[in-house]
C-alpha positions in Angstrom: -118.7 5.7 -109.3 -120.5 2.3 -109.8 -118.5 -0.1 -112.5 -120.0 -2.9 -113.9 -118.0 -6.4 -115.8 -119.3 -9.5 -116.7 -117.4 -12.8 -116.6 -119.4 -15.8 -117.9 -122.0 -17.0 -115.2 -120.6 -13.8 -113.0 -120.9 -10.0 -112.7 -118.2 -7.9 -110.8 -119.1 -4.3 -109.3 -116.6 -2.2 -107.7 -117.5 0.8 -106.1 -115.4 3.9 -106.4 -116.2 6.5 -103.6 -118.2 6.4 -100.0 -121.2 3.7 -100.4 -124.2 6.6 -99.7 -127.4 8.0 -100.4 -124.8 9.2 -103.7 -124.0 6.0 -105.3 -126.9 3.9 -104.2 -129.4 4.4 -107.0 -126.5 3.7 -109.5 -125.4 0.5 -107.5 -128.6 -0.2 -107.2 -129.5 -0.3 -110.9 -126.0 -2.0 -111.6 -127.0 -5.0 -108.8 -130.4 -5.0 -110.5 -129.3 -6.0 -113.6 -126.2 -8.0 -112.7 -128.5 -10.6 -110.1 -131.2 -10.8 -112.8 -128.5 -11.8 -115.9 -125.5 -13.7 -113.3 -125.9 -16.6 -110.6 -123.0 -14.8 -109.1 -122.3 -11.3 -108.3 -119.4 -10.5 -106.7 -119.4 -6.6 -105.2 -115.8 -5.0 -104.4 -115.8 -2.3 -101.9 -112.0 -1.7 -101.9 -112.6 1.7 -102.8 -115.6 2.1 -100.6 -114.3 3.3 -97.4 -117.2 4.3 -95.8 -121.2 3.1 -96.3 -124.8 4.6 -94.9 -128.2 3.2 -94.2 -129.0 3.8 -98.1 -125.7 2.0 -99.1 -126.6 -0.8 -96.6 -130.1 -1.6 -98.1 -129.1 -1.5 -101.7 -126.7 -4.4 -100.8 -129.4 -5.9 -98.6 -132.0 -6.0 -100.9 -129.4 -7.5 -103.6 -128.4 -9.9 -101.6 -131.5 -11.2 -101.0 -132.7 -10.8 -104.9 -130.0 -12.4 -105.8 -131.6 -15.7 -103.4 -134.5 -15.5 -104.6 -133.6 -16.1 -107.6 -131.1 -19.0 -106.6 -127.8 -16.7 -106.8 -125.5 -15.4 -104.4 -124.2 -12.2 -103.6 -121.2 -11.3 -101.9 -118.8 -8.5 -100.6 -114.7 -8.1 -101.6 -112.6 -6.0 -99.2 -114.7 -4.2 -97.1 -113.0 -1.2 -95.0 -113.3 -1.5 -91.3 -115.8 0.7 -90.9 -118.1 -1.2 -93.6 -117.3 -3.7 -91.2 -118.5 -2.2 -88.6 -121.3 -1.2 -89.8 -122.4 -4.7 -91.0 -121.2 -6.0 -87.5 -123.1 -3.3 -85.8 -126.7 -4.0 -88.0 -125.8 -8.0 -87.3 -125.8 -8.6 -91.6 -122.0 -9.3 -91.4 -123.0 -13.2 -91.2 -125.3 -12.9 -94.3 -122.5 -12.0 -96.9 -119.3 -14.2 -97.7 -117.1 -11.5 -97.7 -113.6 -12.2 -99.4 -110.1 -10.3 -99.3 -109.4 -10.1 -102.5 -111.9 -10.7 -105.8 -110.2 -13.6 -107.6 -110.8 -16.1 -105.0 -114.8 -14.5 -104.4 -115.2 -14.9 -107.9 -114.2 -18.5 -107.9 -116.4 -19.5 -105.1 -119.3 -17.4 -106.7 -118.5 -19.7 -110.1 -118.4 -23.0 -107.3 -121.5 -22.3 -106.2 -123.2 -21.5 -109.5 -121.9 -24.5 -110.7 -123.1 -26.4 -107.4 -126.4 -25.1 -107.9 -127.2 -25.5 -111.8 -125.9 -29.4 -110.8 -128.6 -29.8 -108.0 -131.6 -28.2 -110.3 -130.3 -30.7 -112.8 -130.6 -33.6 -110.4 -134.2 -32.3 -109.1 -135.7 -31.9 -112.8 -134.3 -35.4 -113.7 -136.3 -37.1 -110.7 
């Protein structure tokens, strides 16, 4: 189960059950509409213990989405083997990943902040 709340600037997703082939059109969707609406998308996988290749590149693809469009993206509690498996597929550097989702969603609201400051600056010039 995929659910979806908003904060301000910021979505939160936490994903209840095995990140798979499952529950990755659902996060997918969920990602999709949370990185076009929110600078900051914050993704808990506490109750994700375990993710597949499917699982992977939803989060992949968000994560680079939400670049794109000058957002970030990152992960909250992964299991080991999440872990692992980001370790393993060498991605584990491209996510901040956080313990706990208070402290990810304050950096995710830093950086939005950070970044709406520095478009401000360039469109002033």
């Amino acid at each position: 189960m995929i659910e979806l709340t908003t904060t301000g600037d910021s979505a939160l997703i936490r994903v209840h059950g095995n990140l798979d082939a499952t529950t990755a059109p659902d996060l997918r969707d969920a990602l999709c509409w949370a990185v076009d609406r929110h600078p900051g998308v914050v993704v808990d996988l506490a109750g994700s213990p375990r993710v597949d290749p499917a699982g992977l590149g939803v989060l992949i693809r968000a994560h680079g989405r939400a670049k794109h469009r000058g957002g970030v993206l990152c992960l909250v509690a992964p299991s080991r083997f999440v872990l692992t498996v980001l370790h393993t597929m060498h991605v584990d550097g491209v996510f901040p990943i956080f313990d706990e989702c208070m402290t990810a969603l304050r950096w995710v609201r830093a950086e939005a902040s950070a970044s709406a400051a520095g478009a401000a600056v360039l469109n002033s010039r």
